[in-house]
GUFI-228479 format. One record per atom (N, C-alpha, C, CB): residue number from 1; x, y, z. Coordinates in Angstrom, 3 decimals. Glycine has a CB too. Example, Ala and Ser with C-alpha at 12.3 -4.5 7.8 and 13.67 -1.06 7.14 Angstrom:
<atoms>
{vexpa->1	px->13.190	py->-5.690	pz->7.800}
{vexpa->1	px->12.300	py->-4.500	pz->7.800}
{vexpa->1	px->13.200	py->-3.300	pz->7.800}
{vexpa->1	px->11.308	py->-4.473	pz->9.046}
{vexpa->2	px->12.850	py->-2.250	pz->7.080}
{vexpa->2	px->13.670	py->-1.060	pz->7.140}
{vexpa->2	px->12.900	py->0.030	pz->7.870}
{vexpa->2	px->14.084	py->-0.598	pz->5.725}
</atoms>
This chain:
<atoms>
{vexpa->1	px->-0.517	py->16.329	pz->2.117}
{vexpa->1	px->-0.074	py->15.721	pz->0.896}
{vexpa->1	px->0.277	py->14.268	pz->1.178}
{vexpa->1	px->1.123	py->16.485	pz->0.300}
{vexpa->2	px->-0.181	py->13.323	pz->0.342}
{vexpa->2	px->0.557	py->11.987	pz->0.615}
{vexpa->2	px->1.123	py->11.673	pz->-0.887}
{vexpa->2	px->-0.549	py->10.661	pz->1.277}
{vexpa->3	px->2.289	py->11.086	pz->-0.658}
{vexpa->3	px->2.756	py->10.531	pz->-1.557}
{vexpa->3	px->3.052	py->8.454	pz->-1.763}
{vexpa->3	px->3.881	py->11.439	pz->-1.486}
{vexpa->4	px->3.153	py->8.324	pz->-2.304}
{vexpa->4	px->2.799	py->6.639	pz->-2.539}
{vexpa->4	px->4.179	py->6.439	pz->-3.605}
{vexpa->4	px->0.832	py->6.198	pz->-3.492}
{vexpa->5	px->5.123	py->5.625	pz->-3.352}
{vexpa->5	px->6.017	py->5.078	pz->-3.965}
{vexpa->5	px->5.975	py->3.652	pz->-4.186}
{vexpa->5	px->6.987	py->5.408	pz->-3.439}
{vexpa->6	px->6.424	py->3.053	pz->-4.864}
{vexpa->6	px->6.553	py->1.612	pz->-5.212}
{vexpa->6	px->8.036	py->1.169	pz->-6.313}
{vexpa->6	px->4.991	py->1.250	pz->-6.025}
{vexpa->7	px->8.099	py->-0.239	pz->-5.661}
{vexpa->7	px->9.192	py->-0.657	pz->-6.132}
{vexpa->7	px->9.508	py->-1.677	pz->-6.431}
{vexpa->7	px->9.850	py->-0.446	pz->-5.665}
{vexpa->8	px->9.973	py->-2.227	pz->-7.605}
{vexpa->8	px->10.278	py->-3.855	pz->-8.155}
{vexpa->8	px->11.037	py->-4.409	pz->-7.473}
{vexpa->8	px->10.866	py->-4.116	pz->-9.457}
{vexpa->9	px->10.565	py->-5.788	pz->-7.117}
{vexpa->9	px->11.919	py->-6.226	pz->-6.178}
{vexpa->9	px->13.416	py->-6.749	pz->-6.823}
{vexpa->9	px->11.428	py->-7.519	pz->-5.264}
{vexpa->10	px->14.136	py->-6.641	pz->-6.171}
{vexpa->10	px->15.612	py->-6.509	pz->-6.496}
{vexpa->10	px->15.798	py->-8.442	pz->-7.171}
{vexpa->10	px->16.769	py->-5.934	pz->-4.638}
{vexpa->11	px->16.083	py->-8.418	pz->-8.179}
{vexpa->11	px->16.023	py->-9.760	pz->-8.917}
{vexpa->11	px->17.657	py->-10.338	pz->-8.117}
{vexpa->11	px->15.980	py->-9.535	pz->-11.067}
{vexpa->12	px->17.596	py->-11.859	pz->-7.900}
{vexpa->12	px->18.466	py->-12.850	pz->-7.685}
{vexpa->12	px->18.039	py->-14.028	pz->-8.460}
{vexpa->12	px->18.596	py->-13.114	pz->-6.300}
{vexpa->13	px->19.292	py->-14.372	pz->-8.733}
{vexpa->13	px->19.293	py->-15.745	pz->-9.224}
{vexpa->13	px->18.630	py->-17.233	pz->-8.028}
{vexpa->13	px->21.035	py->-15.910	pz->-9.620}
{vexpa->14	px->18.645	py->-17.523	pz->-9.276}
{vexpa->14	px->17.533	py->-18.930	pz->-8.544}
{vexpa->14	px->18.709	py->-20.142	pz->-8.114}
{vexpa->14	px->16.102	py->-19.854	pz->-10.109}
{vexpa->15	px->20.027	py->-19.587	pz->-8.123}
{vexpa->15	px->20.720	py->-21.115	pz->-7.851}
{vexpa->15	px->22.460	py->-20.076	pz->-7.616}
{vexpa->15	px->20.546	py->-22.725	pz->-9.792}
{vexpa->16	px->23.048	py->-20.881	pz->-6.965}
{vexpa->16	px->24.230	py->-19.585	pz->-6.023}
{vexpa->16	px->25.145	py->-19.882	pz->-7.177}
{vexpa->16	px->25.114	py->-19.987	pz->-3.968}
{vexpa->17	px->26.143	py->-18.581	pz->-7.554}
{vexpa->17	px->27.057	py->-19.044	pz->-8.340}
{vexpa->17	px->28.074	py->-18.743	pz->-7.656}
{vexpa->17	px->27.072	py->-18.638	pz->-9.592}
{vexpa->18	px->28.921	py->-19.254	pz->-8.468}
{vexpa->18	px->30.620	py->-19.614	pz->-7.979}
{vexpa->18	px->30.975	py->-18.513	pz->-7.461}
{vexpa->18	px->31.815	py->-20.001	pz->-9.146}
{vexpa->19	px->31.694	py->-19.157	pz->-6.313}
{vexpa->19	px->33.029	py->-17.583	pz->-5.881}
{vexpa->19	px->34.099	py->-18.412	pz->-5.185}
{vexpa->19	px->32.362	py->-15.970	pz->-4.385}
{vexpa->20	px->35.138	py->-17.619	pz->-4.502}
{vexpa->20	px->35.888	py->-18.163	pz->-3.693}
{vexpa->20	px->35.880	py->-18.224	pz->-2.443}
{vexpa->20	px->36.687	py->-17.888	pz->-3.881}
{vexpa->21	px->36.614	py->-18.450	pz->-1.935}
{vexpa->21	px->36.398	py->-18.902	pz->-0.140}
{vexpa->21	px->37.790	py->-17.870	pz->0.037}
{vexpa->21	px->36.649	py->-21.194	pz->0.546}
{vexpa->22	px->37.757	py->-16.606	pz->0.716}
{vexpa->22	px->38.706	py->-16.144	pz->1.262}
{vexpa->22	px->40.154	py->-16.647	pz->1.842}
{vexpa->22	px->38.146	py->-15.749	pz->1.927}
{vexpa->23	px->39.286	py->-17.250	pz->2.810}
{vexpa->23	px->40.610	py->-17.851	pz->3.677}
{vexpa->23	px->41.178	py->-18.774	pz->3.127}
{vexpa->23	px->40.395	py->-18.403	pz->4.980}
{vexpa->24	px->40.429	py->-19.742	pz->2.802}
{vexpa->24	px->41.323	py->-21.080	pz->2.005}
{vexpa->24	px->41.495	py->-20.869	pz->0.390}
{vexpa->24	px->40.381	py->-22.715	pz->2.180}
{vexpa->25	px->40.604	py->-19.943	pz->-0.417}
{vexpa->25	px->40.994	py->-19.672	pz->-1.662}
{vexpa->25	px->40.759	py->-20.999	pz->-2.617}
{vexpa->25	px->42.456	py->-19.187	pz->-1.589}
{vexpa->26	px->39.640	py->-21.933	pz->-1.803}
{vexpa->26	px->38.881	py->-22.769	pz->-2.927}
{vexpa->26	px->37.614	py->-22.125	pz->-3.502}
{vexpa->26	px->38.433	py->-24.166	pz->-2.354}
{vexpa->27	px->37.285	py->-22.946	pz->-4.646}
{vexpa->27	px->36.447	py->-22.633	pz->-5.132}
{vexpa->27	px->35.029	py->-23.318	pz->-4.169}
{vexpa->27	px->36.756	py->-22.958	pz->-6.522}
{vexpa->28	px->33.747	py->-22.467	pz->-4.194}
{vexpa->28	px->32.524	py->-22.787	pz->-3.538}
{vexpa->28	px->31.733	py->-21.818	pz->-4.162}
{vexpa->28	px->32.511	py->-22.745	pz->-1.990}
{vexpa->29	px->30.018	py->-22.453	pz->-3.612}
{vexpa->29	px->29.275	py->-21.898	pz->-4.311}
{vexpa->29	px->28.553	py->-20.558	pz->-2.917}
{vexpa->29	px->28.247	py->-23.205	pz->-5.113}
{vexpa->30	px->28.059	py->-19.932	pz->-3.630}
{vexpa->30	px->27.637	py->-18.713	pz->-2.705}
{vexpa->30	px->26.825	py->-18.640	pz->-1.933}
{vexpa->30	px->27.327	py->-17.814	pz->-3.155}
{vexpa->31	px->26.323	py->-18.294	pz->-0.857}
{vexpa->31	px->25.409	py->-18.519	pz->-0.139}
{vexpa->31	px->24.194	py->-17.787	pz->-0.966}
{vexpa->31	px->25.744	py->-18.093	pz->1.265}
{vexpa->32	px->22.737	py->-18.474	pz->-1.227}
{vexpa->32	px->21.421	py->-17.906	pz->-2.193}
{vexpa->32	px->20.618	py->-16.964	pz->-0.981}
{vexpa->32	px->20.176	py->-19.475	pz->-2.942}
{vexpa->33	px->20.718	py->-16.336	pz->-1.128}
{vexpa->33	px->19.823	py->-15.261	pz->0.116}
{vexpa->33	px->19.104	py->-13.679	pz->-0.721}
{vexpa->33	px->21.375	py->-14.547	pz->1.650}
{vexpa->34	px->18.250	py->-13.675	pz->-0.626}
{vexpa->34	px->17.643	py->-12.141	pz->-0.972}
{vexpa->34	px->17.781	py->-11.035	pz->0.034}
{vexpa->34	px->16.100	py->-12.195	pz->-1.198}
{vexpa->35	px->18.579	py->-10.130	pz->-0.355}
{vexpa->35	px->18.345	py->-9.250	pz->0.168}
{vexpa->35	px->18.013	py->-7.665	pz->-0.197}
{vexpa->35	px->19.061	py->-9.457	pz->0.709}
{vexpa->36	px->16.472	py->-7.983	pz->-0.307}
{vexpa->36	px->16.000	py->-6.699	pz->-0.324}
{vexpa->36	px->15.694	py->-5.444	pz->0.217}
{vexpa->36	px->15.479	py->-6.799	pz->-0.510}
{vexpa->37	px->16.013	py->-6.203	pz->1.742}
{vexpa->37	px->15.901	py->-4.274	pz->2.403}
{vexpa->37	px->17.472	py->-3.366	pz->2.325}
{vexpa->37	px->15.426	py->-4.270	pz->4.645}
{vexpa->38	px->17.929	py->-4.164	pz->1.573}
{vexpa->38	px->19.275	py->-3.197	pz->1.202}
{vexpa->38	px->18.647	py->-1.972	pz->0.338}
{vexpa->38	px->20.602	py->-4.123	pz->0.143}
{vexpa->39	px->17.907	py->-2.044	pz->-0.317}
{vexpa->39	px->17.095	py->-1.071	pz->-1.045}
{vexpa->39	px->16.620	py->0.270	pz->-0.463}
{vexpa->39	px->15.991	py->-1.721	pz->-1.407}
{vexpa->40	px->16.117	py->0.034	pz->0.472}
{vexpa->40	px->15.021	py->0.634	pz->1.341}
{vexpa->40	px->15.915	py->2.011	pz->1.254}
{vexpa->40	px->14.643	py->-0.167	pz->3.073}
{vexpa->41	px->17.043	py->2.156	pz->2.241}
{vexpa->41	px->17.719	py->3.463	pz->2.545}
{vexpa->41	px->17.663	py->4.308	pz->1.230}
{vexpa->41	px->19.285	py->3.240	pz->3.053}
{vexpa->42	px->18.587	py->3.875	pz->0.201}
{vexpa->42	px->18.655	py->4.436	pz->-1.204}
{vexpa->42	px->17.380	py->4.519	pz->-1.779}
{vexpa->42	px->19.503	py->3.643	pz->-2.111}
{vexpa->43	px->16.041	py->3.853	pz->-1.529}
{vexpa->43	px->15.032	py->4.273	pz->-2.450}
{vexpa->43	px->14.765	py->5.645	pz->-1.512}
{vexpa->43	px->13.638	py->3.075	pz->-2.739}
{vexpa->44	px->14.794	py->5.915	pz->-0.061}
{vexpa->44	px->13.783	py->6.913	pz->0.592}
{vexpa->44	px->14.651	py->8.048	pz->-0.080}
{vexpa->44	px->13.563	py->6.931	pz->2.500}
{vexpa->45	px->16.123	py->8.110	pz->-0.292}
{vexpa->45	px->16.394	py->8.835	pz->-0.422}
{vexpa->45	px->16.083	py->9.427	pz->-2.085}
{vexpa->45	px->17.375	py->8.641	pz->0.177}
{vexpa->46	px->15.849	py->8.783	pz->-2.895}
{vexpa->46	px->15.292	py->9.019	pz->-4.300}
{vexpa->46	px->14.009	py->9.692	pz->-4.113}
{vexpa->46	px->15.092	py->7.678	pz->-5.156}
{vexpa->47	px->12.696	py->9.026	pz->-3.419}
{vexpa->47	px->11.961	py->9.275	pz->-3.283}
{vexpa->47	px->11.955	py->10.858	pz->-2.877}
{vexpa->47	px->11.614	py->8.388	pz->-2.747}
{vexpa->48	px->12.809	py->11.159	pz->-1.791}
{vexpa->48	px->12.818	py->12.650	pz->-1.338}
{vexpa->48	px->13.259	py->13.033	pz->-2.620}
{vexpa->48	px->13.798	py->13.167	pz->-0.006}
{vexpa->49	px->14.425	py->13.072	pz->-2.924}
{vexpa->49	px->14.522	py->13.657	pz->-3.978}
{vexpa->49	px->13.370	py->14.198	pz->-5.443}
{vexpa->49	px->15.368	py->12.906	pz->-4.208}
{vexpa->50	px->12.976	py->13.600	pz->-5.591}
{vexpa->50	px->11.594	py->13.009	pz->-6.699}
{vexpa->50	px->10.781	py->14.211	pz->-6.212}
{vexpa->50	px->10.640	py->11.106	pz->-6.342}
{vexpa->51	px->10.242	py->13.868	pz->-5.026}
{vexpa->51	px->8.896	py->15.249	pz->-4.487}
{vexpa->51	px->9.925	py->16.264	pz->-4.415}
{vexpa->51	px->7.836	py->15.104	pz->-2.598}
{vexpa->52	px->11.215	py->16.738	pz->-4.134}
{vexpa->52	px->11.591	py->18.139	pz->-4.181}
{vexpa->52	px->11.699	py->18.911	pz->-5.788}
{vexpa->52	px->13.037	py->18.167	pz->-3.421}
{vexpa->53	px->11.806	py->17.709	pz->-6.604}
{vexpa->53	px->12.026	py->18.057	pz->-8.168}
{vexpa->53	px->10.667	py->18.193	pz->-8.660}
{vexpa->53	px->12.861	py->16.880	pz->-9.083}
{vexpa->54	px->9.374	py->17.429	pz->-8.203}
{vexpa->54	px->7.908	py->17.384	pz->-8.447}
{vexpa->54	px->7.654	py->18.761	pz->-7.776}
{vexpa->54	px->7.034	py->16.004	pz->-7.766}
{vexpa->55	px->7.904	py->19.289	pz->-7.009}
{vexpa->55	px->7.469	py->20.436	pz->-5.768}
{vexpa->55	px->8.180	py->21.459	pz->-6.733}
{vexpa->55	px->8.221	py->20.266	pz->-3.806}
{vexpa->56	px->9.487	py->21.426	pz->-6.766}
{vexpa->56	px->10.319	py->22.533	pz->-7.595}
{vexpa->56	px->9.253	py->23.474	pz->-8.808}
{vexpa->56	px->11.696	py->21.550	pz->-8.554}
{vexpa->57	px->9.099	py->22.026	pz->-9.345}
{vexpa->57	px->8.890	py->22.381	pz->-11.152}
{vexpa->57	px->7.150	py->22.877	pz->-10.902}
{vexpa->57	px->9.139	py->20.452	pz->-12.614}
{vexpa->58	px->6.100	py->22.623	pz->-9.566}
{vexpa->58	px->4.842	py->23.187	pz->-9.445}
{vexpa->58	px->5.109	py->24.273	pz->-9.452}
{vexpa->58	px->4.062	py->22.908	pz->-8.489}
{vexpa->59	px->6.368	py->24.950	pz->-8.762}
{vexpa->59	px->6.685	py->25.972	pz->-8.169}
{vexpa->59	px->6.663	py->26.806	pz->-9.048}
{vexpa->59	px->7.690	py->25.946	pz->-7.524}
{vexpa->60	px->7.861	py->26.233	pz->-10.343}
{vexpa->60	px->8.361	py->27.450	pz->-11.223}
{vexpa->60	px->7.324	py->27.633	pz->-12.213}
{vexpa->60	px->9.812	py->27.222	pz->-11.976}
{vexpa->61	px->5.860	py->26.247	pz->-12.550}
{vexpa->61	px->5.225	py->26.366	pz->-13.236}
{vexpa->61	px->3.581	py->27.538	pz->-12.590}
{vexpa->61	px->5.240	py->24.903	pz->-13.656}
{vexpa->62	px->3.733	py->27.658	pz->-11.645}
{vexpa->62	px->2.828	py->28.790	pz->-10.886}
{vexpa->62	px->3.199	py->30.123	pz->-10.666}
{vexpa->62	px->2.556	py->28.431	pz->-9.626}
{vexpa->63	px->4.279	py->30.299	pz->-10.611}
{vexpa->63	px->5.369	py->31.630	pz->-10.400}
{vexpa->63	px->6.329	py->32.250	pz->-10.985}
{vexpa->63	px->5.999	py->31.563	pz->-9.613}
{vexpa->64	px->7.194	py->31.191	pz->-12.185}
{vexpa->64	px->7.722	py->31.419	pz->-13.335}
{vexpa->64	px->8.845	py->32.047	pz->-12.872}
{vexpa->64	px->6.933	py->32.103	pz->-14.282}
{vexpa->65	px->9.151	py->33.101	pz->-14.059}
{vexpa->65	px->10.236	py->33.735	pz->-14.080}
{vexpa->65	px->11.542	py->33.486	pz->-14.864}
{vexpa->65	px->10.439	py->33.751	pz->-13.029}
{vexpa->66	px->12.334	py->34.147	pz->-14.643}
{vexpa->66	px->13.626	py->34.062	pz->-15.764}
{vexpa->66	px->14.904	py->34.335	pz->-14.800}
{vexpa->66	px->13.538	py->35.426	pz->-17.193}
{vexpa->67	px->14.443	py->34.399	pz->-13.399}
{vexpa->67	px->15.573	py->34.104	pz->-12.157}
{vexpa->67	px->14.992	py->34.552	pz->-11.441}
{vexpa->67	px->16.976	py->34.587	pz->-12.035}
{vexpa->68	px->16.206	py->34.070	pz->-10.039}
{vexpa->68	px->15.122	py->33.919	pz->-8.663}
{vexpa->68	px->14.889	py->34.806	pz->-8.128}
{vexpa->68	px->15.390	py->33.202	pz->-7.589}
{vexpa->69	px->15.119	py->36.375	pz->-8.644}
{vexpa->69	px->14.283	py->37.593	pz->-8.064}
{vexpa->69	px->13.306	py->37.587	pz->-8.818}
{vexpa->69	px->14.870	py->38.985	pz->-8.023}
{vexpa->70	px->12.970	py->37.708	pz->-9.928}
{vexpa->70	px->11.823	py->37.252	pz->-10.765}
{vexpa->70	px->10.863	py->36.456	pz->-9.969}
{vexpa->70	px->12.289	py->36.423	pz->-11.946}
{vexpa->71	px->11.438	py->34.928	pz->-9.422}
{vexpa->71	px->10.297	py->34.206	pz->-9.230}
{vexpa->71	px->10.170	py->34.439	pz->-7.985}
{vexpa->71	px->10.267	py->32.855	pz->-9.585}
{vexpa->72	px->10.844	py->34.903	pz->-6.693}
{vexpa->72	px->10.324	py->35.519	pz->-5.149}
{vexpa->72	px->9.404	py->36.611	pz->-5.672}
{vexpa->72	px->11.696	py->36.265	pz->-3.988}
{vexpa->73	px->9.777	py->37.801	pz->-6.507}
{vexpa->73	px->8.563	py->38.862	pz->-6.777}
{vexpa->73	px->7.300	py->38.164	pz->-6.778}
{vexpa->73	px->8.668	py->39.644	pz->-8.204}
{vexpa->74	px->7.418	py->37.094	pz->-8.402}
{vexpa->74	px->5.733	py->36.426	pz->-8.300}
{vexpa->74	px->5.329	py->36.077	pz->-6.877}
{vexpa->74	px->5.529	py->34.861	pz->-9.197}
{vexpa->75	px->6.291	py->35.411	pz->-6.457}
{vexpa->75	px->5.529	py->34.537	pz->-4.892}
{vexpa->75	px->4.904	py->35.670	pz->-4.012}
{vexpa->75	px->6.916	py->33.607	pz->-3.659}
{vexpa->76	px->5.396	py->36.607	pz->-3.849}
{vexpa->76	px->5.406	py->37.636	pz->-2.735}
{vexpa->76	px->4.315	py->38.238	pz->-3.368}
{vexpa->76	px->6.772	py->38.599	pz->-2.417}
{vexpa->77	px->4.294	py->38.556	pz->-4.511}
{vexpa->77	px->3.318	py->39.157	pz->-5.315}
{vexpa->77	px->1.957	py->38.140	pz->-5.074}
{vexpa->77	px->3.891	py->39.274	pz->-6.957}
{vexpa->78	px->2.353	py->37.078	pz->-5.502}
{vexpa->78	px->0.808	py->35.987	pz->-5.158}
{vexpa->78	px->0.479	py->35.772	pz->-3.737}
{vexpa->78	px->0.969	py->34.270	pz->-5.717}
{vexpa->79	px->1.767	py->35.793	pz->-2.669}
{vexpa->79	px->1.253	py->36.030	pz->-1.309}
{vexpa->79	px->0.335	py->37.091	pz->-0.480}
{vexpa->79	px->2.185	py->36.071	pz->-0.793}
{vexpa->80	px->0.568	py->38.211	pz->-1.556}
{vexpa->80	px->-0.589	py->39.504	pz->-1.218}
{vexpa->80	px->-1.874	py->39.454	pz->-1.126}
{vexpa->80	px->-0.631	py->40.456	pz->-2.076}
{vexpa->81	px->-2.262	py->38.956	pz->-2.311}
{vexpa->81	px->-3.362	py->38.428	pz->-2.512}
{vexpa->81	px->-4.291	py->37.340	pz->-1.995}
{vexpa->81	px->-3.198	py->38.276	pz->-3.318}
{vexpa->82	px->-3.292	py->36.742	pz->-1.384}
{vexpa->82	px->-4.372	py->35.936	pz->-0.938}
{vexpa->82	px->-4.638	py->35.378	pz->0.757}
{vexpa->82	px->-4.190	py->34.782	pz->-1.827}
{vexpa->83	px->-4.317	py->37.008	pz->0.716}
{vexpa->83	px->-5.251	py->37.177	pz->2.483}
{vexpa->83	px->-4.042	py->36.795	pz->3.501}
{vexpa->83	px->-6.928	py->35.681	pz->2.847}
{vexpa->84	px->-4.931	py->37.275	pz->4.742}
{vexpa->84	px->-4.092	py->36.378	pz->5.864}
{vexpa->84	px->-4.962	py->35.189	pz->5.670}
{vexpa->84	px->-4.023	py->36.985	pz->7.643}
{vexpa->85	px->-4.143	py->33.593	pz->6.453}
{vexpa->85	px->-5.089	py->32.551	pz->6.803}
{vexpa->85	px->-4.666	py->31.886	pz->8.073}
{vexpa->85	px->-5.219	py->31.532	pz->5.691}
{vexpa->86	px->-4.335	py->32.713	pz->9.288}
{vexpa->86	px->-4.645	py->32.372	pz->10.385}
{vexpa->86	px->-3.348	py->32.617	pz->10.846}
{vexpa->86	px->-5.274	py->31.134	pz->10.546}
{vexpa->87	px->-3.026	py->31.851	pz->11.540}
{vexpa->87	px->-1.778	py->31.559	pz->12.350}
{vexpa->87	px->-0.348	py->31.477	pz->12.155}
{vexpa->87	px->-1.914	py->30.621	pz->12.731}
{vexpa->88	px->-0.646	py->30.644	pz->10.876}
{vexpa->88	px->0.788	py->29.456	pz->10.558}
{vexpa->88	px->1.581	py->30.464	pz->9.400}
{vexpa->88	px->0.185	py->27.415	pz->9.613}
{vexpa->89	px->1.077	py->31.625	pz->9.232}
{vexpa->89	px->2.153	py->32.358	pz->8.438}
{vexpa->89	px->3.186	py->32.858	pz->8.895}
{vexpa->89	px->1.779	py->33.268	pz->7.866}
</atoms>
């Protein structure tokens, strides 16, 4: 299976705005820097999320049911059928 994600990049302003200076508690302007791989961690983790909810809903839409002894019967029931296939079972 491959899956392919994509993502808009994280918008910044084009010119630094105001903040304060900690230590001395003047006013200055902000340092302008992008930072977009702050993203990265929180998108993979969406992304997983996303294919377990995409994977879920193939699941319940092939096997159904009205609870989860219901839908293990279908599975087990559709696992009968369709043979051994080698090894990896």
């Amino acid at each position: 299976m491959v899956v392919l994600g994509a993502l808009k990049p994280i918008s910044t302003l084009p010119r630094p705005m105001p903040t304060a200076d900690l230590i001395t508690a003047e006013l200055t302007p902000a340092f302008y820097e992008r930072a977009d791989v702050c993203v990265v961690p929180a998108a993979g983790v969406i992304g997983e999320a996303m294919v377990a909810i995409t994977l879920a809903n193939a699941a319940l839409d092939k096997f159904g049911g009205d609870n989860i002894r219901e839908f293990f019967r279908n599975y087990e029931g559709y696992h009968k059928t369709i043979g051994p296939r080698g090894d990896w079972q």
